[in-house]
LODOZA-421506 format. One record per residue: z negated, x negated, y negated of N, C-alpha, C, CB in turn; residue in one letter; residue number from 1. Coordinates in nm, 3 decimals, padded with zeros to 5 digits, m for minus. Each point is the difference from the previous one (the first is absolute). Glycine has a CB too. Layout:
<rs>
R; n.w; n.u; n.v; ca.w; ca.u; ca.v; c.w; c.u; c.v; cb.w; cb.u; cb.v; resn; resi
R; Z; X; Y; Z; X; Y; Z; X; Y; Z; X; Y; A; NUM
...
</rs>
This chain:
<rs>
R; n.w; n.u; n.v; ca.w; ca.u; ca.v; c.w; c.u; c.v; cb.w; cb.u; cb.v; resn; resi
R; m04.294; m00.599; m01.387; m00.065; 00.125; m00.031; m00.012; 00.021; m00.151; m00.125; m00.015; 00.216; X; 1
R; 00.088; m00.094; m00.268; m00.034; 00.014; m00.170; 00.160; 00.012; m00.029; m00.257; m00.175; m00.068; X; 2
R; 00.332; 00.144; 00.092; 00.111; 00.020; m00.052; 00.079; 00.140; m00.002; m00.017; m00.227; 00.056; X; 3
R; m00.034; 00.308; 00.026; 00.033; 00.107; 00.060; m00.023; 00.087; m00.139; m00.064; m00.055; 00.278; X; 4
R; m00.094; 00.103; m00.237; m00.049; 00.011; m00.149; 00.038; m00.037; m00.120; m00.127; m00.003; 00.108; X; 5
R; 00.136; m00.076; m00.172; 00.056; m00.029; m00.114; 00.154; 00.051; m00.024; m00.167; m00.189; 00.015; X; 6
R; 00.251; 00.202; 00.140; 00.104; 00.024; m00.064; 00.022; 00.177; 00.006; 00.093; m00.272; 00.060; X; 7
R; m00.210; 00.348; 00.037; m00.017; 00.098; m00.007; m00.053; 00.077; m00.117; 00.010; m00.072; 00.199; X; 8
R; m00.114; m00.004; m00.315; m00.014; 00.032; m00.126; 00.066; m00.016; m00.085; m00.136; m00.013; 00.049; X; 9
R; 00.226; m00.071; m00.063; 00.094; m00.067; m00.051; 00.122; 00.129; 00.004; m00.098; m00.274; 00.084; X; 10
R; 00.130; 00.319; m00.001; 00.096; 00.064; 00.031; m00.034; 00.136; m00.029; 00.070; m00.163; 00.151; X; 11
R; m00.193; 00.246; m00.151; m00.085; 00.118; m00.047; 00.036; m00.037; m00.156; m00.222; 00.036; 00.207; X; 12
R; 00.148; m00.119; m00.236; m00.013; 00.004; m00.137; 00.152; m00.068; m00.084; m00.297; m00.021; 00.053; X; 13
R; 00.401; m00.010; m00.014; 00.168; 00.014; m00.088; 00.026; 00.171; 00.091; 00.149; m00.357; m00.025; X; 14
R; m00.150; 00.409; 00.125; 00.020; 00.139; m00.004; m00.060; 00.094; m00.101; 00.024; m00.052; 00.212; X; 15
R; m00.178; 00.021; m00.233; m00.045; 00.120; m00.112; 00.051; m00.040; m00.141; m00.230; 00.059; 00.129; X; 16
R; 00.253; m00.217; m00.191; 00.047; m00.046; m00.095; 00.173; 00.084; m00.005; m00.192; m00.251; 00.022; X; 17
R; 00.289; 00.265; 00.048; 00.143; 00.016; 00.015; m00.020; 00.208; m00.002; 00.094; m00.311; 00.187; X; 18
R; m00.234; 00.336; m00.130; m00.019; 00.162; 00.012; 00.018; 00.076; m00.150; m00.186; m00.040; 00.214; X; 19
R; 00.047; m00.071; m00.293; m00.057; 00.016; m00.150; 00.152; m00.007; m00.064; m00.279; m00.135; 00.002; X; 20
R; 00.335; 00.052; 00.006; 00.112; m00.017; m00.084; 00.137; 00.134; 00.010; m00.083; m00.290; 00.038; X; 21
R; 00.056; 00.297; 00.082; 00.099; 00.110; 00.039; m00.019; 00.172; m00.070; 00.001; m00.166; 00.241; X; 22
R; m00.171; 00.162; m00.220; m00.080; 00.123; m00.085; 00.029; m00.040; m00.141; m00.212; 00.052; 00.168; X; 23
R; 00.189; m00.174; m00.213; 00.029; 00.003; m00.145; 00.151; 00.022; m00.071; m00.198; m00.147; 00.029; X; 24
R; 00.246; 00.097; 00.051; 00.189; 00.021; 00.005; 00.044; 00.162; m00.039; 00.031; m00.195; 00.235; X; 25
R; m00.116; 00.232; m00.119; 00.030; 00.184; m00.007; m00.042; 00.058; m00.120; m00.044; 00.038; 00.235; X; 26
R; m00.089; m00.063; m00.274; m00.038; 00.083; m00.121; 00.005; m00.045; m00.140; m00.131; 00.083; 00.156; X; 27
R; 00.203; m00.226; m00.156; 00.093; m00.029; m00.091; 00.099; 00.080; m00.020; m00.053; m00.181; 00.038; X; 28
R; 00.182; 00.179; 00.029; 00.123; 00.089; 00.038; m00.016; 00.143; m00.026; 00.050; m00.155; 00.174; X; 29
R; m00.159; 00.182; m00.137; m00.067; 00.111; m00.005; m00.032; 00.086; m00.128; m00.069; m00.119; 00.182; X; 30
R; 00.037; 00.046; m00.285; m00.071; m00.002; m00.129; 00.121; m00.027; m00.072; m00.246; m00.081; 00.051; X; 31
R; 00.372; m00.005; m00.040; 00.102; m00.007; m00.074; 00.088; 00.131; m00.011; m00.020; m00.236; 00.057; X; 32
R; 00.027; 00.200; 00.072; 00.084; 00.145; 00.037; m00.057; 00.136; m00.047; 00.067; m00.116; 00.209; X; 33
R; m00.182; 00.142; m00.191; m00.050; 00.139; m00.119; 00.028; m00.019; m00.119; m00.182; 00.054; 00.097; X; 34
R; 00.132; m00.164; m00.198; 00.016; m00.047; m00.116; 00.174; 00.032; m00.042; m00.226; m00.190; 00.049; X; 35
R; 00.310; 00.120; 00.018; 00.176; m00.001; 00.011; 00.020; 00.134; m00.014; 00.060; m00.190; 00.164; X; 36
R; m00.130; 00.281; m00.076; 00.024; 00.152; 00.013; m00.080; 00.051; m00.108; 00.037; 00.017; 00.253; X; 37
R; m00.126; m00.043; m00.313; m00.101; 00.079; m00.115; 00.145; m00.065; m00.105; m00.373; m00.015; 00.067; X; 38
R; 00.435; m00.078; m00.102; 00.055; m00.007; m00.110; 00.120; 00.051; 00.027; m00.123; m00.168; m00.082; X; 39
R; 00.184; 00.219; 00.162; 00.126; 00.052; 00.038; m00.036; 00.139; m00.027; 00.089; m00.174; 00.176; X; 40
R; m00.184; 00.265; m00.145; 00.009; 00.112; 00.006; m00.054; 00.025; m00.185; m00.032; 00.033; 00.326; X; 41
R; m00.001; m00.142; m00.385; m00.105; 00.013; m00.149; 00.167; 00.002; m00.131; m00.327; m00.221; 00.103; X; 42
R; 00.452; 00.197; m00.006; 00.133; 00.026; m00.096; m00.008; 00.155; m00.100; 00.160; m00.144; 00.220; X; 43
R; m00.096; 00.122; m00.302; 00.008; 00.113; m00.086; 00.109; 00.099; 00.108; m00.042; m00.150; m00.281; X; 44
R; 00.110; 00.132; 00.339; 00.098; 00.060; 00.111; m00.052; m00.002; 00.102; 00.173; m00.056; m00.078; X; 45
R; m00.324; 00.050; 00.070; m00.027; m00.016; 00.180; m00.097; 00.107; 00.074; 00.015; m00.266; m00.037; X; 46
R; m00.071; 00.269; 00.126; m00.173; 00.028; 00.012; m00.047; 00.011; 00.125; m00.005; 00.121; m00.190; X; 47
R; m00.135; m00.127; 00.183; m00.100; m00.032; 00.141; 00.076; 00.004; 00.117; m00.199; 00.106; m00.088; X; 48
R; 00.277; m00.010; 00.109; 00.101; m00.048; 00.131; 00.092; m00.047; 00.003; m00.049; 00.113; 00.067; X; 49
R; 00.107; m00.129; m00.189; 00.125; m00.150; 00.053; m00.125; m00.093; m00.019; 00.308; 00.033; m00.118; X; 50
R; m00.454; m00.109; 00.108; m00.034; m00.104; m00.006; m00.069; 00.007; 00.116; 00.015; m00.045; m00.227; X; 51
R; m00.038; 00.160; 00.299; m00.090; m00.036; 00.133; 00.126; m00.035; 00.134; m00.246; 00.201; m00.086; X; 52
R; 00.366; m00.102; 00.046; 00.136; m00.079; 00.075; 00.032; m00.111; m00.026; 00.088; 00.162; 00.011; X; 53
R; m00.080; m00.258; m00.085; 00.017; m00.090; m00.045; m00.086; m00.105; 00.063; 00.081; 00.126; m00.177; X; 54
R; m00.200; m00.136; 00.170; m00.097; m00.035; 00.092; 00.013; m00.004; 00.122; m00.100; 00.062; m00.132; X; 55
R; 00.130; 00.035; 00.147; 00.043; 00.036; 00.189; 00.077; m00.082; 00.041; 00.004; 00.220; 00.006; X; 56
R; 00.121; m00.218; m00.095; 00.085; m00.074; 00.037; m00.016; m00.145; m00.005; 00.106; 00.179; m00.051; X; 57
R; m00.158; m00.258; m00.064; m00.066; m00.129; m00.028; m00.071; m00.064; 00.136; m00.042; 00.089; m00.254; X; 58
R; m00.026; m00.011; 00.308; m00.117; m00.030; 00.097; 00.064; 00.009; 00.179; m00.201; 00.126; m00.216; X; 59
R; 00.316; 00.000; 00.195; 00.099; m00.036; 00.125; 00.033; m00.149; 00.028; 00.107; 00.217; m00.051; X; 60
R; m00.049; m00.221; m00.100; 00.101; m00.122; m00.007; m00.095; m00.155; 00.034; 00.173; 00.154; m00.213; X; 61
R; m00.274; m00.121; 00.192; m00.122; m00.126; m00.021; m00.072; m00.021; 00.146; m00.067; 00.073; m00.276; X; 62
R; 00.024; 00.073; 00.335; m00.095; m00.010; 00.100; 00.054; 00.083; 00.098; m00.191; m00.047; m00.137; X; 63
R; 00.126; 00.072; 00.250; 00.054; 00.133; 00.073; m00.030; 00.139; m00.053; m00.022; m00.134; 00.190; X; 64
R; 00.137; 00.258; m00.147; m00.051; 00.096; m00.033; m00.110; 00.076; 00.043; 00.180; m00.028; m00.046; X; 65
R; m00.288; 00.009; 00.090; m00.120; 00.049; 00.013; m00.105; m00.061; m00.164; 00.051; m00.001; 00.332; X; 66
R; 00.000; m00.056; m00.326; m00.077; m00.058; m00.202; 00.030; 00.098; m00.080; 00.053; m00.255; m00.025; X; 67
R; 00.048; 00.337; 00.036; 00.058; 00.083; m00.120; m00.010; 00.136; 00.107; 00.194; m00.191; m00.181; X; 68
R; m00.288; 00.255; 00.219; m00.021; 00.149; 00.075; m00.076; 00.064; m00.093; m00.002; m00.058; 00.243; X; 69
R; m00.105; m00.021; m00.360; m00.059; 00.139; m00.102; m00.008; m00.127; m00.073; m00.155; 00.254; 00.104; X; 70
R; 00.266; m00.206; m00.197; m00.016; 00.032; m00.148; 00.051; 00.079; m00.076; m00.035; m00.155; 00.016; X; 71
R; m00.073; 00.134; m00.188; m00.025; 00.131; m00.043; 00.015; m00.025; m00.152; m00.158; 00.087; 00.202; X; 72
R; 00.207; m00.021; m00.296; 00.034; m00.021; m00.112; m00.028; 00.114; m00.083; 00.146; m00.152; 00.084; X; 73
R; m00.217; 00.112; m00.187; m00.018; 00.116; m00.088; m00.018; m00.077; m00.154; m00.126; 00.178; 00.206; X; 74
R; 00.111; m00.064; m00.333; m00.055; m00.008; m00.126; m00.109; 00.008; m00.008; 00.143; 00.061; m00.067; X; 75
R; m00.195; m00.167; m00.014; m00.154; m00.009; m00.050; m00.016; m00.030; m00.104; m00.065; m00.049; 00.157; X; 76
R; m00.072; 00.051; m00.245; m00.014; m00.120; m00.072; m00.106; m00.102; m00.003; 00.115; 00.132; m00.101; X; 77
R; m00.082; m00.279; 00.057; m00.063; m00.067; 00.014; m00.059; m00.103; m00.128; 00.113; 00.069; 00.218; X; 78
R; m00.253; m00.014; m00.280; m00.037; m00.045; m00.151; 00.050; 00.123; m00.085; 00.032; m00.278; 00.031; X; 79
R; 00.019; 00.390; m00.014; 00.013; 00.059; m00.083; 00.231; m00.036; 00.025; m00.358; m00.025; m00.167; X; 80
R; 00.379; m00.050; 00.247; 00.174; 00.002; m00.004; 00.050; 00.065; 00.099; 00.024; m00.201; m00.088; X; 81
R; 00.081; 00.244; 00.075; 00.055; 00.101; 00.114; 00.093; m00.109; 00.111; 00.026; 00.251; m00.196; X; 82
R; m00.132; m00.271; 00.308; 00.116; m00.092; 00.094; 00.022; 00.061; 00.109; m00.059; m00.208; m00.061; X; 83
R; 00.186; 00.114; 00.147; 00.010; 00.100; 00.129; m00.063; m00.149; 00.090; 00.268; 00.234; m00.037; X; 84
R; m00.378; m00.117; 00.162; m00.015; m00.101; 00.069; 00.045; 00.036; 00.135; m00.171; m00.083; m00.146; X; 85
R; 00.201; m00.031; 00.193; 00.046; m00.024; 00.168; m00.109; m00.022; 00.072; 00.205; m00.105; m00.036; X; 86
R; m00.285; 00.149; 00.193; m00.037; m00.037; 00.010; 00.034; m00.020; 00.191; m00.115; 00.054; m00.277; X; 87
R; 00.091; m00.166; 00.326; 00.038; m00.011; 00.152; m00.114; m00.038; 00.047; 00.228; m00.059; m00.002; X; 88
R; m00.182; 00.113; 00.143; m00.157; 00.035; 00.110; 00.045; m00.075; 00.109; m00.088; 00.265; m00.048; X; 89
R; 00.078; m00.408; 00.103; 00.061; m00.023; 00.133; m00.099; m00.071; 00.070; 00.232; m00.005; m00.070; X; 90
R; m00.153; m00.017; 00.235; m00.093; m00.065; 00.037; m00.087; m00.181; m00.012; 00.124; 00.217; 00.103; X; 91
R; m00.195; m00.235; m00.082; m00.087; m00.099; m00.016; 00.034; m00.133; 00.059; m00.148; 00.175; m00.012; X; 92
R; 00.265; m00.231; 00.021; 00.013; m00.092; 00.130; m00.131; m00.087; 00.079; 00.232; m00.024; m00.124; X; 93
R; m00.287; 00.029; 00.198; m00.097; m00.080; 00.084; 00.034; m00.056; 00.124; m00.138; 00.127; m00.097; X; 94
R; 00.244; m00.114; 00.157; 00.072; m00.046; 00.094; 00.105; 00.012; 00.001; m00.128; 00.012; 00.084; X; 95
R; 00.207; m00.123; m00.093; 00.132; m00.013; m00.110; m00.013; 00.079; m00.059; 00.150; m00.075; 00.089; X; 96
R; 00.014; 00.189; m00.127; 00.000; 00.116; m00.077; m00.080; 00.115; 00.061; 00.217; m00.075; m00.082; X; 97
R; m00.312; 00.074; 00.189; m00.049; 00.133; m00.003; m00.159; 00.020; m00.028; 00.195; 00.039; 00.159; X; 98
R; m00.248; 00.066; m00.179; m00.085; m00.026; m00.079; m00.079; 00.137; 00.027; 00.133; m00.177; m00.167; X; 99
R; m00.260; 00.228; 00.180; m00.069; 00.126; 00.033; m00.067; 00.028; m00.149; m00.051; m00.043; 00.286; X; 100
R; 00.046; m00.036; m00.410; m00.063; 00.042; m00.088; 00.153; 00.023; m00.106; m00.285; m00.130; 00.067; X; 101
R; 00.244; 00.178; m00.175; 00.057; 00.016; m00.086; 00.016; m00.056; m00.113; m00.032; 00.125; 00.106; X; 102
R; 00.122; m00.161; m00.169; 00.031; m00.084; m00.184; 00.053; 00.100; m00.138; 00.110; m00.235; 00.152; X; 103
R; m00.169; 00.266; m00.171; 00.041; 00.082; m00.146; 00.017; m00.047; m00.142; m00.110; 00.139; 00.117; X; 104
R; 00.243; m00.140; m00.154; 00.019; m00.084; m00.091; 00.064; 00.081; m00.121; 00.015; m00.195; 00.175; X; 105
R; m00.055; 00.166; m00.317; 00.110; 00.070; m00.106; 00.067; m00.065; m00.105; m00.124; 00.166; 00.034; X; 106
R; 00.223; m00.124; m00.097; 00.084; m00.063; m00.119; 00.003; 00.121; m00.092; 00.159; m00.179; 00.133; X; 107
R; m00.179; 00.136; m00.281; m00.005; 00.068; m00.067; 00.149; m00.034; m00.130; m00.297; 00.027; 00.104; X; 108
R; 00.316; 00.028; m00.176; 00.120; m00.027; m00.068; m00.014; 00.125; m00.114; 00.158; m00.122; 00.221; X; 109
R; m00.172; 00.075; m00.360; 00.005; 00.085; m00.127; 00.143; 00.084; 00.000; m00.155; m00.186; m00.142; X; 110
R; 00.123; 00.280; 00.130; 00.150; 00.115; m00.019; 00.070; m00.027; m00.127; m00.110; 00.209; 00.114; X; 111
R; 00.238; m00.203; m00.090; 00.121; 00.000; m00.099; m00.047; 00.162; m00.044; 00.234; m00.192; 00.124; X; 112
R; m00.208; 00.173; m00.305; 00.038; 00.106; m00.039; 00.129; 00.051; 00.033; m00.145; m00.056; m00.141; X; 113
R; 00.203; 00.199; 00.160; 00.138; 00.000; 00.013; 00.112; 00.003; m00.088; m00.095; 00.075; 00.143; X; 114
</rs>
């Protein structure tokens, strides 16, 4: 019986350990991939939408396409500098990849003069 238990906690607790890692995985990937896309679209030849496509595409290539359904790219500034930021909205993984809450993540990248 004690053994049961133990291997029933045992086994709970490397599932939520392998869950955490999986959530952290995503909004790593997540955060690069905007960042990748904030400096792609920040080219002197570029702007906010080749870097939020760019992204899109990054995050296909990385995760499934439901990760890349809203994102959003625009000019800002940030301190007084003109950057473009990316920003992605996906879901939350909590059971494997699916997830009922949400992760919002951004990359920012200083603009090329042209």
């Amino acid at each position: 019986m004690d053994t049961v238990l133990v291997g029933a906690l045992t086994t709970l607790l490397f599932a939520s350990v392998l869950q955490l890692g999986l959530a952290l995985h995503v909004r790593t990937t997540l955060i690069d991939c905007a960042a990748e896309g904030a400096r792609y679209g920040a080219l002197a030849d570029r702007g906010p939408a080749d870097g939020a496509d760019r992204a899109v595409d990054l995050i296909r290539m990385s995760l499934t396409s439901s990760y890349a359904s809203d994102v959003s790219a625009r000019r800002t500034t940030l301190d007084g500098l003109p950057v473009i930021e990316v920003r992605v909205t996906a879901p939350l993984p909590v059971l494997g990849l699916l997830g009922p809450g949400t992760l919002t993540v951004t990359g920012h990248a200083l603009e090329e003069a042209p």
